[in-house]
C-alpha positions in Angstrom: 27.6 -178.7 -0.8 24.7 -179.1 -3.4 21.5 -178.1 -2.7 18.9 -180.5 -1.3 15.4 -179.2 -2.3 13.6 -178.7 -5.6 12.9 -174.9 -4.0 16.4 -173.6 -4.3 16.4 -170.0 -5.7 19.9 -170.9 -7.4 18.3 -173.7 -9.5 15.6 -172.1 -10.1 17.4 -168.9 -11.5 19.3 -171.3 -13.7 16.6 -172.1 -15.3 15.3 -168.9 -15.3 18.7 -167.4 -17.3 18.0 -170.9 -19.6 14.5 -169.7 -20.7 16.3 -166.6 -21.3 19.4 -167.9 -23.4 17.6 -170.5 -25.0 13.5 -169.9 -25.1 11.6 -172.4 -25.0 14.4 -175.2 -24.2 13.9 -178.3 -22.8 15.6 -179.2 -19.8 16.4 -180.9 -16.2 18.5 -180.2 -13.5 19.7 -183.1 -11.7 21.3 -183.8 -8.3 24.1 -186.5 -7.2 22.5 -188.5 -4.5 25.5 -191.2 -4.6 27.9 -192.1 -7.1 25.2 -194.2 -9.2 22.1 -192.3 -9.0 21.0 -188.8 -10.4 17.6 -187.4 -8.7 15.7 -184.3 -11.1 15.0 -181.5 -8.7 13.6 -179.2 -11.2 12.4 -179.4 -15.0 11.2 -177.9 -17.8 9.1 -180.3 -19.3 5.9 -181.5 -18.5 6.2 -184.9 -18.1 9.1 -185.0 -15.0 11.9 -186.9 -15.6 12.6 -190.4 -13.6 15.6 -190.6 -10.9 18.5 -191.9 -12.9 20.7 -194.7 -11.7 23.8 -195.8 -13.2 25.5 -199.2 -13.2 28.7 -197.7 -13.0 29.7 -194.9 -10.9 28.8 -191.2 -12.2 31.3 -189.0 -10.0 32.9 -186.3 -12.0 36.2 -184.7 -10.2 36.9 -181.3 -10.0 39.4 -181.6 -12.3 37.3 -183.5 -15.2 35.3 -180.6 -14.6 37.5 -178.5 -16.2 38.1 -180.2 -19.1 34.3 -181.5 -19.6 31.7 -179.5 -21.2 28.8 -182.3 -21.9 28.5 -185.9 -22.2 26.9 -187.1 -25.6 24.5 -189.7 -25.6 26.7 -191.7 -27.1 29.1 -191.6 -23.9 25.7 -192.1 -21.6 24.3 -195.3 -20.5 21.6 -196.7 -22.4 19.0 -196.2 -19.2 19.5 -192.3 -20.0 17.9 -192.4 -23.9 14.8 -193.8 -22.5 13.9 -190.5 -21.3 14.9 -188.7 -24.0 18.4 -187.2 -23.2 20.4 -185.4 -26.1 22.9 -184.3 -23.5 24.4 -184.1 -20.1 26.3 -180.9 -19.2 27.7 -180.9 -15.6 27.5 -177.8 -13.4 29.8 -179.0 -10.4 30.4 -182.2 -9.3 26.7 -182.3 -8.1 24.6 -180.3 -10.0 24.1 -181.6 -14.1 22.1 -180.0 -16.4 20.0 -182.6 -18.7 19.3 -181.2 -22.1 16.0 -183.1 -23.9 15.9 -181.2 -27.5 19.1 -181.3 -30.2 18.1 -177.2 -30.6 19.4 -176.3 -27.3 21.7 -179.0 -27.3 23.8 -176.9 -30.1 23.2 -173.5 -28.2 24.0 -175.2 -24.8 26.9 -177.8 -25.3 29.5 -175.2 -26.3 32.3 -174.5 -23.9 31.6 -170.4 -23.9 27.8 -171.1 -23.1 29.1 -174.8 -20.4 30.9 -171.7 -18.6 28.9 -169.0 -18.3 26.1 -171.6 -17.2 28.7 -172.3 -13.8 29.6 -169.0 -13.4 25.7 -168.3 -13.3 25.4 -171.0 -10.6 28.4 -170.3 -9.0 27.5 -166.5 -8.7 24.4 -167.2 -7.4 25.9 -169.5 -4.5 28.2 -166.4 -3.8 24.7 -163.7 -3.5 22.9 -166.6 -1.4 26.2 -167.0 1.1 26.2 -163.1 1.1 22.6 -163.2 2.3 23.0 -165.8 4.9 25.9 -164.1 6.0 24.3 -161.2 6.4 21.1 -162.7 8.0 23.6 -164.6 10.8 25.0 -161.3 11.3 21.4 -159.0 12.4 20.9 -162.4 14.3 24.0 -162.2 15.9 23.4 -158.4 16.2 19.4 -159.0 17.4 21.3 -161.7 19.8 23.7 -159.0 21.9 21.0 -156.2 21.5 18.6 -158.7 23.6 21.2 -159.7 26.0 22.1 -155.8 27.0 18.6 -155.0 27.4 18.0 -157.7 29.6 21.4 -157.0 31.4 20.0 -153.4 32.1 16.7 -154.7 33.6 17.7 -158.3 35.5 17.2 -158.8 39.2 18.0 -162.1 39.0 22.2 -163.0 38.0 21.1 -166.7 37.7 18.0 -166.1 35.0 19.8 -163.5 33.5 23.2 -166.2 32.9 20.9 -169.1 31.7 19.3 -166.5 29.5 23.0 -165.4 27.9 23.7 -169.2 27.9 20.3 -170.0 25.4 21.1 -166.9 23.2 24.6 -167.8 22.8 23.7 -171.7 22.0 20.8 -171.0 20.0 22.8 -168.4 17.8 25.7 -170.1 17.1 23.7 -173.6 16.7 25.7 -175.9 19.4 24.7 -178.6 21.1 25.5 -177.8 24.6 27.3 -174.8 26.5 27.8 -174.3 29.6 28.9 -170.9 31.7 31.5 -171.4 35.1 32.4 -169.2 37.7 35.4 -169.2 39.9 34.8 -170.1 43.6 36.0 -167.1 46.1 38.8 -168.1 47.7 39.5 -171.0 45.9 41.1 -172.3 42.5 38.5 -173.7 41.4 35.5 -173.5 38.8 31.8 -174.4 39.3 29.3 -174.9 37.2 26.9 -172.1 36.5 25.0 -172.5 33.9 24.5 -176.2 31.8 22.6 -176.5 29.1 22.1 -179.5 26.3 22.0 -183.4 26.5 23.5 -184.9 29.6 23.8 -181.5 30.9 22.6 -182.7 34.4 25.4 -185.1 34.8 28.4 -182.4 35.5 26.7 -179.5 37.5 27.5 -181.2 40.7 31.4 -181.3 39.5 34.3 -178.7 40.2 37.4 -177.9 38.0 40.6 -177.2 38.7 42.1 -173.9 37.7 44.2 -175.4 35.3 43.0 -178.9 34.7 41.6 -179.8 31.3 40.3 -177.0 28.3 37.9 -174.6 30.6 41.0 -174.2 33.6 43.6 -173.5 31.2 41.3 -171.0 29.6 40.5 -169.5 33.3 44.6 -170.0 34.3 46.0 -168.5 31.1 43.0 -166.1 30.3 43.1 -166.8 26.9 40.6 -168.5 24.1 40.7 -171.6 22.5 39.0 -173.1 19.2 39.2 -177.0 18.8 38.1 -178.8 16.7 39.1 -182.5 17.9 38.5 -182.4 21.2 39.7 -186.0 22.1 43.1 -184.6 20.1 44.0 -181.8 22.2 46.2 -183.1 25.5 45.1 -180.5 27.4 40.8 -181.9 27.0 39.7 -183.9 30.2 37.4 -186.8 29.0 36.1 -187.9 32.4 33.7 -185.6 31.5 31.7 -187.1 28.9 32.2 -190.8 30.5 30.4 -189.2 33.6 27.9 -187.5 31.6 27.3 -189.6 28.9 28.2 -186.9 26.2 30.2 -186.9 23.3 32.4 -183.8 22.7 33.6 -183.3 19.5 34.6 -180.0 18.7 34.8 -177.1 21.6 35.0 -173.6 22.1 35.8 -172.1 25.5 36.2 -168.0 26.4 37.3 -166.2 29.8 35.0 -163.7 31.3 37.2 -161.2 32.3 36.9 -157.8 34.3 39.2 -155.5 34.3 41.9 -158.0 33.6 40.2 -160.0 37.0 39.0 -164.0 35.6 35.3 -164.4 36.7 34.8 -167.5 34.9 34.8 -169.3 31.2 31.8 -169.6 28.9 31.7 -173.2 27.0 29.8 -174.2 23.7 30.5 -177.5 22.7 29.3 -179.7 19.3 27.9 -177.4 16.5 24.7 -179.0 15.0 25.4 -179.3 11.6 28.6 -181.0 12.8 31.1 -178.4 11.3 34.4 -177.6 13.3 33.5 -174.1 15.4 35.0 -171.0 13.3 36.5 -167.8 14.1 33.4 -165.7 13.4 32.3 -168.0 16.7 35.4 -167.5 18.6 34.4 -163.9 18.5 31.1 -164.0 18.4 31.2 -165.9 22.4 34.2 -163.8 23.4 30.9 -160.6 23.0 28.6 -163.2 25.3 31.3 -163.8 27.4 31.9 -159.7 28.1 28.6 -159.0 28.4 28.2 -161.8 31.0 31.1 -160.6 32.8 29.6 -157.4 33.1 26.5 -158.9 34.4 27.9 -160.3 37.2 29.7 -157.1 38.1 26.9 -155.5 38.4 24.8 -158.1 40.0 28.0 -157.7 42.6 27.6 -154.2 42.6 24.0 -154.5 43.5 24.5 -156.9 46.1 27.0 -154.6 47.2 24.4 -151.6 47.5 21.8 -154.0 48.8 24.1 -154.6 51.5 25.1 -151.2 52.6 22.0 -150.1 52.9 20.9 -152.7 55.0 24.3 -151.8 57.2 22.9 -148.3 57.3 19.8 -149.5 58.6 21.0 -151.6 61.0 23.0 -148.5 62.6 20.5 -146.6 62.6 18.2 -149.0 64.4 21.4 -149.7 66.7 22.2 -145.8 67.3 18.1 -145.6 68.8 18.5 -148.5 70.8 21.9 -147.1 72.0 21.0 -143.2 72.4 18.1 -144.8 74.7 20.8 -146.7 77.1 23.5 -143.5 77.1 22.6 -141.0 79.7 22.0 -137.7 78.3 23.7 -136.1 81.3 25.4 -136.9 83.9 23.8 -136.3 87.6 24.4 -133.4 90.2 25.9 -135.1 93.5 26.7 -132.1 96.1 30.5 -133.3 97.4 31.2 -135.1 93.8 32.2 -134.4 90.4 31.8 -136.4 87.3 32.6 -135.8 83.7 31.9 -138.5 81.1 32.8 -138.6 77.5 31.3 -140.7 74.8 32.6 -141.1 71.3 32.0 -143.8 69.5 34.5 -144.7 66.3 31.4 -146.3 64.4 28.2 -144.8 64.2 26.9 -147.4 66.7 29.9 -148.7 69.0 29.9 -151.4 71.3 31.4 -149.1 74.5 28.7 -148.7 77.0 28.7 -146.2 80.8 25.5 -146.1 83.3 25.6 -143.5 86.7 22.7 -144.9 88.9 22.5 -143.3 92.2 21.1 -145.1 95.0 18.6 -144.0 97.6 21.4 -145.1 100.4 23.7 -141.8 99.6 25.9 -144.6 97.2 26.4 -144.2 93.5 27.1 -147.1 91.4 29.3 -146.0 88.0 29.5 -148.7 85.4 31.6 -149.1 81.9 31.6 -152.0 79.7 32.6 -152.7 76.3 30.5 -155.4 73.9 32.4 -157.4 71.6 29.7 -157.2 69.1 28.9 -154.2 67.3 26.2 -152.8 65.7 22.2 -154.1 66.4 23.9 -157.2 68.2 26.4 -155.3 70.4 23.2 -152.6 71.0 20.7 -155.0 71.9 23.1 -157.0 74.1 24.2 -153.7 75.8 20.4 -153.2 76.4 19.8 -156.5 78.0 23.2 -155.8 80.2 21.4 -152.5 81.3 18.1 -153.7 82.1 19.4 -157.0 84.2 21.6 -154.6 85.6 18.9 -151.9 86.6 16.8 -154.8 88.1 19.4 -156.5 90.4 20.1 -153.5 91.9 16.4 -153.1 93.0 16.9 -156.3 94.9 20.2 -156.6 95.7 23.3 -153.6 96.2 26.1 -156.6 97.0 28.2 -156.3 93.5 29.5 -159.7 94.3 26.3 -161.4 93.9 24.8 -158.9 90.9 28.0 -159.1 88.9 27.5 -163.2 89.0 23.9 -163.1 88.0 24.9 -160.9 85.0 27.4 -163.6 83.9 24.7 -166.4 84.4 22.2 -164.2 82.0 24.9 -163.8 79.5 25.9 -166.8 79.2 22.6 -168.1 78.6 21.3 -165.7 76.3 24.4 -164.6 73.7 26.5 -166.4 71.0 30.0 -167.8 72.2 31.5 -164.8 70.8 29.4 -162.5 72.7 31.3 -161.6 76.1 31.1 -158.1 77.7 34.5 -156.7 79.5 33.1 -154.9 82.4 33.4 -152.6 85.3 30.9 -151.8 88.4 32.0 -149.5 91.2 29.7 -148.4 94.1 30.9 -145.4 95.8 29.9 -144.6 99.3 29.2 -141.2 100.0 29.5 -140.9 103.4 32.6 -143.0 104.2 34.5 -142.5 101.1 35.0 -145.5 100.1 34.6 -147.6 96.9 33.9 -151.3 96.2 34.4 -152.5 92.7 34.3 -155.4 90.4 36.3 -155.8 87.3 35.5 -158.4 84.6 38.3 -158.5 81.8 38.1 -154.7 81.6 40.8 -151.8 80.8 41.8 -151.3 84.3 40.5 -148.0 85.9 43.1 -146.1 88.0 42.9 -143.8 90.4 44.9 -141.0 90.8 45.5 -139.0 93.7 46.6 -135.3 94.6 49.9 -137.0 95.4 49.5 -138.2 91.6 50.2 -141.5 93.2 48.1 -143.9 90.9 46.5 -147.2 91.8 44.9 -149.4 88.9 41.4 -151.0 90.2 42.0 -154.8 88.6 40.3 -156.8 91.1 37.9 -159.3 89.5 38.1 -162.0 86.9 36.7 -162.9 83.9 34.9 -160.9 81.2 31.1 -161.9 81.3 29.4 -164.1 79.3 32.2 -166.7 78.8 31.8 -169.2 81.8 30.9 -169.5 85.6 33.2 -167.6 87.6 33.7 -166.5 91.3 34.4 -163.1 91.1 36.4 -160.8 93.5 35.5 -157.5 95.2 37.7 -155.2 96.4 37.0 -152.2 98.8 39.4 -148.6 98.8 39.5 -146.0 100.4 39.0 -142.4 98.4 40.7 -139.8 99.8 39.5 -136.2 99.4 40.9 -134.6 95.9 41.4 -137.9 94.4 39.9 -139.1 90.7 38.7 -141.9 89.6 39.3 -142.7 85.9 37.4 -145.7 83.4 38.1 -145.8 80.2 37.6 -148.4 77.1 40.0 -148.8 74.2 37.2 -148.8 71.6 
């Protein structure tokens, strides 16, 4: 493509390399607006030169290039000798070199000198390409440098995404882009990150793993560069009718890690309205890495975040719970006890209580929470406590077991029953009275090693209003009493 602006160094080293061939020459460079006109862009003389327009058309094909090394004036149209043309020698197709005295005409108009005056522009087109080649390149390099320091210092995965999204855009000059993640435990994409005209329009939308150009990148983890969108089968145009966009050309990468698809990155429309090239397709499939390693690591932190909260939560739970534990077991002259407490968390939801009475009776309870953790803690602790304070009141199980289930039942989640176990045992007469909610039956085993399993009850507590049954049995001397839960 010609140049556009009287300021382009490659003019203005042609006629630099004129003054140096021919000193003192007299000259104007011209541009091809359209077929019929000729604008000057830069000149020698004093006096500038008019734009030129032609009745007929003034195109010059590549090849009459070749074969063309100037137009006398007596081939050019009679508006041309009012400004004093001796001769027109063409460039390019766009670029014509008008020569105003005979002098240079005779140095100039030769087809040695027509040639090395193209090869001059020509070469200077190839140093200018070199530059911007290798100014788009620190960009590029500037771009990914930015992006990895900001990837090092983000807290925030959604600023950090939009941020790759701009860089990426602005770099390769597109009109819109877009960044989509998959949805866990799904097969489909959502938007992440939109960005350009319309944008708004399809962040509320999901896409199909597989449907249309971004799923069949994320379903075949693959690139793709096309540059007709509308051509491709496999491009979904309800898109752009919801939107109101126009998609032209589009370039779409996975984000992959460690072979695992996170998402696909999306620019669409380059601004100068070129197809998207291969440099690009590269260029995104970087952005596209170094997004995916974002979110790893924003994964990674969340991760972190969240076992340290976990750890903190057992801790709280294991002070709560080493508070509700006893430390030791009491000393009852005629009876024995052993207990044993180990927990396959740090904080389980497995819960024992001795209480002895002032009426020679000794009430043994086990329970097991269904939640663990602070939840399972704090409801054992609100068990205990209701527990502790019935008892002050009242020593019939029948009537404290029932209260419990009417506290739990008001006061926890609907997942948040408690299998449970209350035995009072009488001192004096021997005898036990128990009460078992949904828990591991206890047994009893006796010197005969006849066993008997203590299931009397009902329900667990804390799931709904329930009659419960009491049973009363007789210990006999050498006899043991086991509870249990199964963790």
């Amino acid at each position: 493509m010609a140049p556009k602006s009287n300021n382009n160094p490659e003019l203005k080293f042609l006629l630099e390399t004129l003054n140096q061939i021919t000193p003192g020459v007299e000259a104007t460079i011209y541009l091809l607006q359209t077929k019929r006109r000729l604008k000057p862009v830069l000149s020698t003389n004093k006096a500038f030169p008019a734009v030129l327009n032609f009745k007929q058309s003034f195109k010059i094909s590549k090849e009459e290039l070749k074969n063309t090394v100037s137009i006398s004036p007596e081939e050019l149209e009679e508006s041309l000798h009012s400004v004093g043309i001796q001769a027109m020698i063409p460039l390019d197709a766009e670029i014509f070199l008008a020569v105003h005295d005979s002098l240079s005409v005779k140095v100039l108009a030769r087809p040695e000198m027509a040639r090395l005056l193209r090869a001059v522009v020509e070469l200077r087109r190839e140093v200018d390409r070199e530059k911007r080649n290798r100014r788009q390149m620190l960009e590029e390099i500037s771009a990914l440098h930015d992006v990895g320091r900001s990837i090092q210092s983000a807290r925030n995965l959604d600023a950090l995404l939009n941020f790759i999204m701009k860089k990426c855009m602005e770099i390769m000059n597109s009109e819109a882009g877009s960044l989509m993640l998959v949805v866990p435990d799904s097969d489909e994409l959502e938007f992440k990150v939109a960005l350009g005209p319309k944008s708004d329009g399809v962040k509320p939308f999901r896409v199909k793993i597989g449907q249309g150009i971004s799923g069949w990148v994320a379903q075949h983890k693959e690139p793709i560069l096309i540059p007709d969108a509308y051509a491709d089968p496999r491009f979904d145009p309800s898109f752009d009718k919801r939107s109101g966009f126009r998609t032209r050309s589009y370039l779409c990468v996975p984000m992959l890690y460690q072979e695992d698809i996170l998402g696909v990155m999306t620019v669409l429309n380059r601004k100068d309205g070129q197809p998207f090239s291969e440099n690009d397709l590269t260029l995104l499939t970087t952005f596209a890495a170094q997004a995916a390693i974002a979110i790893e690591n924003a994964r990674l932190v969340k991760s972190e975040i969240e076992m340290e909260r976990l750890e903190r939560e057992l801790q709280i739970a294991a002070e709560i719970q080493r508070h509700l534990i006893p430390e030791q077991v009491p000393q009852i002259p005629d009876l024995e006890i052993s207990a044993t407490y180990r927990p396959c968390k740090e904080v389980g939801g497995d819960f024992y209580d001795i209480i002895p009475l002032n009426n020679r009776k000794v009430i043994f309870v086990m329970a097991d929470v269904a939640g663990k953790g602070v939840p399972g803690a704090l409801q054992v602790a609100t068990m205990q406590a209701s527990l502790r304070a019935y008892l002050e009141f009242s020593q019939d199980l029948k009537e404290v077991v029932e209260k419990l289930n009417r506290l739990l039942i008001n006061t926890t989640m609907d997942d948040g029953f408690i299998t449970f176990f209350i035995m009072s045992y009488d001192l004096d007469s021997h005898t036990i009275q128990y009460i078992n909610a949904g828990h591991n039956p206890p047994l009893i085993v006796s010197e005969q090693g006849e066993i008997k399993e203590l299931n009397k009850g009902g329900i667990f507590l804390g799931f709904q209003p329930w009659t419960y049954e009491q049973e009363e049995v007789s210990l006999a001397v050498g006899s043991v009493v086991v509870a249990y839960t199964d963790g």
